[in-house]
C-alpha positions in Angstrom: 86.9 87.3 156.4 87.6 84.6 158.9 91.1 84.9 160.8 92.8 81.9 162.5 94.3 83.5 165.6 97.8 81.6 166.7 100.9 83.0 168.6 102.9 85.4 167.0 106.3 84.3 165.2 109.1 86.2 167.1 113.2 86.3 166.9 114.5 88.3 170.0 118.3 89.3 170.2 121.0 91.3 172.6 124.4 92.4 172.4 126.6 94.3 174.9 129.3 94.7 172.1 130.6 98.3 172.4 130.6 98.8 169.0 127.6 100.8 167.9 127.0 99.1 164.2 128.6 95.6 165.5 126.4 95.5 168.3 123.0 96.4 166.2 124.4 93.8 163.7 124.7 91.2 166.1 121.6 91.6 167.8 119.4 91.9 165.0 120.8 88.8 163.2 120.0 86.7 166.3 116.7 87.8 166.2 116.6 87.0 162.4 118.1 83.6 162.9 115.4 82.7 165.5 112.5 84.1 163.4 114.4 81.6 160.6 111.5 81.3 157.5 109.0 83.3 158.7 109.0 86.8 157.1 109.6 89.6 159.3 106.7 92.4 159.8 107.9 94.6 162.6 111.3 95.5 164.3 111.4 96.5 167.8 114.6 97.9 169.1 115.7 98.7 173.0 118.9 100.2 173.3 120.9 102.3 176.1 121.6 105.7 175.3 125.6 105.6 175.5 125.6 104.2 171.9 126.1 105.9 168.6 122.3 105.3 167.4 122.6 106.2 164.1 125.6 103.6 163.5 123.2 101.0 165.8 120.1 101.4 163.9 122.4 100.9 160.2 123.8 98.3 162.1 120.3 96.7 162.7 119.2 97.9 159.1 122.1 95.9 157.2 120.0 92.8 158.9 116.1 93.3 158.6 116.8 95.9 155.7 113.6 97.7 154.6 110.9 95.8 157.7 109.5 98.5 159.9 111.0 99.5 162.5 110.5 101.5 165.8 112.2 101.7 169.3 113.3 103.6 172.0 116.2 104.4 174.0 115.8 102.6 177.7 116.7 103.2 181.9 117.5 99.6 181.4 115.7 96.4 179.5 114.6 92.8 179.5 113.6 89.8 177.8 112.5 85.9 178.2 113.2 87.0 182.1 116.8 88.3 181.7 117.5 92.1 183.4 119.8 94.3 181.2 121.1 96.9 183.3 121.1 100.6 182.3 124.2 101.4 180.1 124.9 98.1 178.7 123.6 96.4 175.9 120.8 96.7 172.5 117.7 94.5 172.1 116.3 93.6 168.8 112.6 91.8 168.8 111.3 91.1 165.0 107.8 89.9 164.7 106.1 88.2 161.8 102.9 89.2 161.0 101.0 86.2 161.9 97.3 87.0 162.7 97.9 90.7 162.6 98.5 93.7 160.6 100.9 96.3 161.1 100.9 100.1 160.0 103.0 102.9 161.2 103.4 106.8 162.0 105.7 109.1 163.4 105.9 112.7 163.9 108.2 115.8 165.8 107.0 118.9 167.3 105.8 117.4 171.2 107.0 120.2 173.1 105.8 123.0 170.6 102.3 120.8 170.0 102.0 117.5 171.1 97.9 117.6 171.0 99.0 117.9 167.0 101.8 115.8 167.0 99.4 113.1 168.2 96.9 113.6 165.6 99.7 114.2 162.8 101.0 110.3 163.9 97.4 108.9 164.8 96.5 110.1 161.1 100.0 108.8 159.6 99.2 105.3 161.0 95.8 105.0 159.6 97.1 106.3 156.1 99.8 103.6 156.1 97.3 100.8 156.3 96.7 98.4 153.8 94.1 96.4 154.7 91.9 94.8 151.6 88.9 94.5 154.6 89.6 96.9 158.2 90.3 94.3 161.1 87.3 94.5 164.0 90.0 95.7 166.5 93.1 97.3 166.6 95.7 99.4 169.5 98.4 101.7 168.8 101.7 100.6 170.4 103.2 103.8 171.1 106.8 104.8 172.1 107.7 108.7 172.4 110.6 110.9 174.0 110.2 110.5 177.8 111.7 114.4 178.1 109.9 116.5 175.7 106.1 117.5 176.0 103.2 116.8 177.8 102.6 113.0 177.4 99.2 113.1 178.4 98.1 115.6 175.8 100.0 113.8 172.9 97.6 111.0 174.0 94.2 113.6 173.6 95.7 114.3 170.2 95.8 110.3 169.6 92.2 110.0 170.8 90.8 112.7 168.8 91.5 110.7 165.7 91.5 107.0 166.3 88.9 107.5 169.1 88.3 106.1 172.5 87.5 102.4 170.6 91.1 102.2 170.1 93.3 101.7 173.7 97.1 102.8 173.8 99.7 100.9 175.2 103.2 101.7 175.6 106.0 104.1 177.1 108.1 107.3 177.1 112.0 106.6 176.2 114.1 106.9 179.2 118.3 107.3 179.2 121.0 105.6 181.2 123.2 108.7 180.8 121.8 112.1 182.5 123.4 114.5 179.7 121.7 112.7 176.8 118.5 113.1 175.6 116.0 111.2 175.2 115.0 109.4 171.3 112.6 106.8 169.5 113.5 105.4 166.4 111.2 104.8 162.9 112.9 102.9 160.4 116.6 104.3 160.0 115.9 107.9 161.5 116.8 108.6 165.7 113.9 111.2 166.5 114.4 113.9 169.1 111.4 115.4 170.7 108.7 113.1 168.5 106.5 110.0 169.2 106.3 107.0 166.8 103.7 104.4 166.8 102.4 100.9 165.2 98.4 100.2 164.7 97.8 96.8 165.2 94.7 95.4 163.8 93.3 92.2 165.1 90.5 89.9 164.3 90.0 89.1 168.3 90.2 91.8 171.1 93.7 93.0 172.4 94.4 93.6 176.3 95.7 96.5 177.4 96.6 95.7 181.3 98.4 97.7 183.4 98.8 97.6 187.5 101.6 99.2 190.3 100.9 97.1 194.0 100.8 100.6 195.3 98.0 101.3 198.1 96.4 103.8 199.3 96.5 106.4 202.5 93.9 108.2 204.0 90.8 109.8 202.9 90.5 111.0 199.0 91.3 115.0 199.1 90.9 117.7 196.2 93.1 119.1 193.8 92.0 122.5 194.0 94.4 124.8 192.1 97.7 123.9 189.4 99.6 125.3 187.0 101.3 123.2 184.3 102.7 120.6 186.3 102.9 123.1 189.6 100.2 122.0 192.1 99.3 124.8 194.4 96.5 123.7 196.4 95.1 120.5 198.0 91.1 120.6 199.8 91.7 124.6 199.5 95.3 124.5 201.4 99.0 124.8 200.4 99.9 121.7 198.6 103.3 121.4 200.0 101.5 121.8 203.8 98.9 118.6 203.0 101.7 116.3 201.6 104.2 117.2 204.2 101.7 116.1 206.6 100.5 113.2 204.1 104.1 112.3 204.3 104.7 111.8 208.1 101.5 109.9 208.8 101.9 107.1 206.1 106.1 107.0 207.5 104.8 106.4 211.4 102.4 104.2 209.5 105.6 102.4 208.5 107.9 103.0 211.3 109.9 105.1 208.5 111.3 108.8 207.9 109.1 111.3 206.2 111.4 111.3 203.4 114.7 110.8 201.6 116.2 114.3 200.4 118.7 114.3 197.7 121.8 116.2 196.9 119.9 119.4 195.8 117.5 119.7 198.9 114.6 117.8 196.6 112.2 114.8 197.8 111.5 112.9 195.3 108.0 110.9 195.1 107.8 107.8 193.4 111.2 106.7 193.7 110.7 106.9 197.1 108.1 104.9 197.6 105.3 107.6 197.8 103.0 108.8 195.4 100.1 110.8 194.5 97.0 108.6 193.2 94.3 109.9 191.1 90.8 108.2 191.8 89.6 107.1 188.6 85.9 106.2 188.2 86.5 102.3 188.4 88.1 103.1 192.1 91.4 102.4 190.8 94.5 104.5 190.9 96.1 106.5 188.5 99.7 106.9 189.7 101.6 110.4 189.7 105.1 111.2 190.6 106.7 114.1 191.4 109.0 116.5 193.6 108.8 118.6 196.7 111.3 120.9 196.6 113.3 123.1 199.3 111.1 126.7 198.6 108.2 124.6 199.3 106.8 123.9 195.9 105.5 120.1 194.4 105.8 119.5 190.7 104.5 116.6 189.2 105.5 114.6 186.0 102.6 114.6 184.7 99.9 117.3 185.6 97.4 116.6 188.2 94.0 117.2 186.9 92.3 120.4 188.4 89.7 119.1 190.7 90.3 115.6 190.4 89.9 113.4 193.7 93.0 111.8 194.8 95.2 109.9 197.5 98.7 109.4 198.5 100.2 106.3 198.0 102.8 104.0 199.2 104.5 100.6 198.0 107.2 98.0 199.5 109.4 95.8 197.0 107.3 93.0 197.7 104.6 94.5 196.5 105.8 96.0 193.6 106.7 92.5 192.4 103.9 90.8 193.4 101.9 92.8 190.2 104.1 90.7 188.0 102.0 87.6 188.2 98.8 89.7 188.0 99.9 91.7 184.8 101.5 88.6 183.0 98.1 86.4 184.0 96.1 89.0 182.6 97.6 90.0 179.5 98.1 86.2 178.4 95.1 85.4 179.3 93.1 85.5 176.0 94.3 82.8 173.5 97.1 82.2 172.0 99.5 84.5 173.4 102.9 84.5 172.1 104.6 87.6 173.4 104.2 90.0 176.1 105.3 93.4 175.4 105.5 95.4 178.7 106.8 99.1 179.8 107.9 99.3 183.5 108.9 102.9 185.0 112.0 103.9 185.6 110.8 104.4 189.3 109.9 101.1 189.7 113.4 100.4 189.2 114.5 102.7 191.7 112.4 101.1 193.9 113.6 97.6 194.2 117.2 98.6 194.0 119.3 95.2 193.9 115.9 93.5 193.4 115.1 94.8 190.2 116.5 91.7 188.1 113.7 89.8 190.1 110.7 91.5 188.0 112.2 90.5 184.6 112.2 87.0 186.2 108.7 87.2 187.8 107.6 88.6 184.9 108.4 85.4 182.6 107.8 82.5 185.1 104.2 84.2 185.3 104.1 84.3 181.6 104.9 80.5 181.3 106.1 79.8 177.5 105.0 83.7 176.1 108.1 85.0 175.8 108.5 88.7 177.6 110.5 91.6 176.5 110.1 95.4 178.2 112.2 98.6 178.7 112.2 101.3 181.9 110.5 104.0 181.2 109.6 108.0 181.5 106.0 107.2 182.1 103.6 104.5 181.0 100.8 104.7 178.2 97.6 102.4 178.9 94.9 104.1 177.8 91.7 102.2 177.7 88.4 103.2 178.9 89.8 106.3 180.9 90.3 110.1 179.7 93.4 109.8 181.1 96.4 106.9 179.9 99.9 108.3 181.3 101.0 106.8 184.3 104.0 107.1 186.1 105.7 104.4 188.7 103.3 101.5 186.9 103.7 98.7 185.0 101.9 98.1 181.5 101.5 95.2 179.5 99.7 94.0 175.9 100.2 90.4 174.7 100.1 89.2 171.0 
């Protein structure tokens, strides 16, 4: 079967209106208007969390009616280079199929079991293919609920069924309200502690880029003892003693403080501007998060692999935008493109403060005519050639 690969047919639409079904409604039927004949394949829906999401999504529905759809709630959102700040507005992207097929799964349970929740959805996707001949090469676009479960081991589950031939891309819902939790949606449902995901199949390869314009500090050390998302030792010491230290030498390094405490006595890494970095076998960085707090204990996001080699890492605004060009370059780089999808952390936001409505812009002006749309995120999923795929404070990207 010979596939003519061309850009992907898109309608992308926002409202702020404060009405739950009145802003779905008009958001979805820009997005419907823009697509105009084509016929839609694939929903994709952004929203804050300070909406009624059952009346958003019917809202959304009485548009696209019966197309597939997923999404997630967001820390904020963009698209075609405009910055939608946390607790304001609804995105709705519709795709046509164009080149590409489109099959979906969901499934609950990622704090119980998310190794099996992410072979029940890996499995779920596969069985909701219809493909008259299997496309050479597909990814699974996956959103999931950015406070519930270990995100990396919901991406094991994921691997043990569509194996490491098939890359993951995506993120983990965020809120823009502290008291709400976290949801992604599939179809007319709002999930609560669950993952959904699309399988795209492709007749060329799809990019799964990723990048964070952090760098490195001083000499790779060894994560020597953990528990859960508790790290106890670093190189055979206290872990609180080696990043405390970690801490002042990269500040001198930057003529800054050690570290910013909150309200509650915590430091916070990542949204600081310091990290932990775990050496993957290309030399690159795998970014961690996490907090040191006043009893002297660090808890990370996302666990830090026992025995894994790794660094701490530090990052300026300028840098953290600079990665724009390079992840918008690369993704767009193969032919065709006609939309870049990208997941940015919640931390990144953080980061550049005021500056944050630069990236969205960056973002596009490096994508040229693709058109751009993202969300702030719990965590980023790029899973490629690695074990691991969850990243925190990075920036993901895959382009259709």
């Amino acid at each position: 079967m010979k596939w003519n690969m061309t850009p992907v047919p898109t309608g992308l639409g926002n409202s702020n209106h404060e009405n739950s079904r009145t802003a779905g409604t008009q958001a979805a039927t820009i997005a419907f208007t823009q697509l105009g004949d084509e016929p839609a394949a694939l929903v994709i829906v952004y929203s804050s969390a300070r909406y009624d999401l059952e009346q958003l999504l019917s809202g959304v529905r009485s548009v696209t009616g019966p197309t597939p759809l997923i999404g997630a709630t967001t820390h904020g959102h963009f698209f075609d280079g405009q910055f939608v700040a946390p607790d304001t507005g609804v995105v709705v992207l519709v795709i046509s199929q164009g080149s590409y097929t489109f099959s979906f799964g969901s499934a609950t349970g990622m704090v119980g079991d998310p190794v099996g929740t992410g072979k029940e959805l890996a499995r779920a996707a596969k069985s909701s293919a219809r493909w008259a001949e299997p496309p050479p090469h597909a990814v699974l676009l996956l959103l999931s609920c950015g406070r519930t479960g270990d995100q990396q081991q919901l991406l094991n589950g994921i691997h043990r069924v569509l194996g490491a031939a098939v890359p993951v891309v995506g993120g983990a819902s965020a809120v823009d309200r502290p008291q709400l939790p976290t949801a992604v949606f599939h179809d007319d449902r709002v999930l609560h502690d669950s993952a959904v995901g699309v399988l795209i199949g492709s007749h060329e390869p799809l990019r799964v880029v990723r990048g964070h314009g952090w760098r490195a500090h001083g000499l790779p050390q060894l994560v020597t003892d953990t528990e859960g998302n508790l790290v106890r030792s670093i190189s055979g010491r206290p872990a609180y003693d080696v990043v405390e230290e970690a801490l002042r030498e990269t500040a001198a390094e930057r003529g800054e403080t050690p570290g910013e405490e909150g309200s509650d006595g915590v430091v916070r890494l990542g949204g600081r501007g310091r990290c932990f970095g775990i050496i993957e076998p290309d030399g690159s960085h795998l970014l961690r998060g996490g907090i040191l707090t006043e009893d002297r204990q660090i808890q990370t996001w996302a666990p830090l692999p026992a025995y894994s080699s790794i660094q701490m890492m530090s990052c300026t605004q300028d840098s953290l935008l600079d990665v724009c060009d390079q992840i918008a370059q690369e993704a767009t780089a193969g032919p065709d493109a006609g939309l870049l999808l990208v997941f940015g952390c919640v931390a990144r936001c953080e980061i550049l403060g005021s500056r944050v409505t630069e990236e969205a812009t960056r973002l596009q002006n490096a994508a040229g005519q693709v058109r751009t749309i993202g969300f702030y995120t719990y965590g980023e999923f790029a899973r490629t050639v690695s074990a691991l795929g969850f990243h925190n404070a990075t920036i993901t990207g895959l382009a259709l």
